[in-house]
Structure formats: C-alpha cells, structure tokens
C-alpha positions in Angstrom: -20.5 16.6 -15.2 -19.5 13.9 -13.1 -16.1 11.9 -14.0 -17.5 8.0 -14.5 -14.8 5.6 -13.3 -14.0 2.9 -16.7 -15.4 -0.9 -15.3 -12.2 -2.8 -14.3 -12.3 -5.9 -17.2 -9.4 -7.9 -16.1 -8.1 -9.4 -13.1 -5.0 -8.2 -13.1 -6.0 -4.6 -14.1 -8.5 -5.6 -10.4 -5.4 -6.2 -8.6 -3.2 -2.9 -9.8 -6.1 -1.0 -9.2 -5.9 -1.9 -5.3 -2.5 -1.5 -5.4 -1.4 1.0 -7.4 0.1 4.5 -6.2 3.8 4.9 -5.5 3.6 4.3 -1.7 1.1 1.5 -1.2 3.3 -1.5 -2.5 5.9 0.1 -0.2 3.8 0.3 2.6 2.0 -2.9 2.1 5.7 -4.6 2.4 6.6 -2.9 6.0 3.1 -4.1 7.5 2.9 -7.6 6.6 5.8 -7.5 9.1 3.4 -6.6 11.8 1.4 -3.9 12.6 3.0 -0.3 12.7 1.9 3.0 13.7 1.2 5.9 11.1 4.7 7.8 12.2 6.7 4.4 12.2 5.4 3.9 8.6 6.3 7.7 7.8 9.8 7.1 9.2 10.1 4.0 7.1 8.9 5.4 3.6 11.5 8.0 3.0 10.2 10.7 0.9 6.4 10.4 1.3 4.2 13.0 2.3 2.1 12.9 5.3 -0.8 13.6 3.3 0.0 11.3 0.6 0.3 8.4 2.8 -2.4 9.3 4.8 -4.3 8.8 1.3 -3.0 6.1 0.3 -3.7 3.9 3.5 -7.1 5.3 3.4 -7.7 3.8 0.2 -6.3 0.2 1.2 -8.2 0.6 4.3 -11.4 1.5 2.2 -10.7 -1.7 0.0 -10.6 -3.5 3.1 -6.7 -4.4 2.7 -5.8 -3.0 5.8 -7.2 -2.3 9.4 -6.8 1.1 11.1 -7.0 0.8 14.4 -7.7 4.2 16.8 -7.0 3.9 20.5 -8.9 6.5 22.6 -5.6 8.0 24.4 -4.6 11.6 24.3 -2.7 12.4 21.8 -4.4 9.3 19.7 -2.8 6.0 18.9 -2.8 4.9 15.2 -2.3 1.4 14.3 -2.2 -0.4 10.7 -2.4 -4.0 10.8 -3.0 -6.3 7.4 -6.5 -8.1 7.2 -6.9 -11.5 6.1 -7.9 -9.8 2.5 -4.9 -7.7 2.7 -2.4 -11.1 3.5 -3.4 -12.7 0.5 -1.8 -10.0 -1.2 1.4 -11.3 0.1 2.5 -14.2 -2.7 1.8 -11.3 -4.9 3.8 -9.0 -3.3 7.0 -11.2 -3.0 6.7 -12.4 -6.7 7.1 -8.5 -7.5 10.2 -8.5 -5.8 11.7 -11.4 -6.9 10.7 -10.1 -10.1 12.5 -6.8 -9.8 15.6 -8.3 -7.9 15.4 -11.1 -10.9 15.1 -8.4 -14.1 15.6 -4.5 -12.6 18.7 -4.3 -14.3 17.2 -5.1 -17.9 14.7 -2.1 -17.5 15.7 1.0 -17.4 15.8 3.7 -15.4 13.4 6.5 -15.6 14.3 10.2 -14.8 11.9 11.7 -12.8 
C-alpha cells in the first residue's frame, strides 16, 4: 500500500517542510554566501554524510530552492548556487539565528 503524504495546512508547517532535515538550514546558510561546490560544502558541514547531503540538496533543488549547476569537464564540476525562491528564504534564515543566539541558552540540550 502506498504511504499518502498528510496535506501541509499551515504556512509555517509549508516552510519547515522545505526546510527541514538536519543539514539543509546549515547548508542553506554557507550558500547564500555565494555559490559553492558539492566538496566545499562537505568540508564545511562537519559531520554529514556524503549521501545525506547529497539528499538533502536534492530535495532543496527539487523544491526549486537551490540551482545545481553541472559543468561538462572531466572529472565533473558541481556547483550550488541559491535561486531567487531560495533568497527569500534568507530573512527567515537570519531570524533563526538571532533567535537561537537570542534564547539557546533557555532550551536545553538534547543528548543524542
């Protein structure tokens, strides 16, 4: 039997469900500095997978949050760049972290 996905009723629940999986926010922060390429982003997200981030871009690329761009060069060049959908993300983005700077120390920690 197939797995039905639940209709998204909320806007915000809309945004987490773009954003949501432990690497993506992290990601998303590195490239709207510029565009970076799949190792730079792998150097930069210590502890990720290559798999898992490999996943995890292609589901902001599939939500048409970020471009991949594929050069024809041997060995390939891989480039992630923001698009304009993906930008408007970044007010969102930056209220998280003044959020978390603002209140991380009230929550607390959870062991993993």
């Amino acid at each position: 039997m197939a797995k039905s996905k639940k209709a998204v009723s909320c806007p915000v629940e809309s945004t987490l469900r773009v954003i949501e999986g432990r690497w993506k926010v992290l990601a998303l922060h590195h490239l709207l500095e510029g565009t970076k390429r799949f190792n730079e982003l792998h150097r930069l997200l210590v502890g990720v997978s290559p798999r898992t981030l490999a996943k995890q871009l292609r589901e902001l690329e599939r939500d048409g949050i970020i471009r991949r761009k594929v050069y024809p060069e041997i060995p390939p060049r891989v480039e992630y760049s923001m698009t304009p959908l993906g930008k408007s993300l970044e007010p969102v983005l930056l209220a998280m972290g003044d959020w978390g700077e603002a209140y991380a120390h009230r929550i607390p920690t959870r062991e993993q």
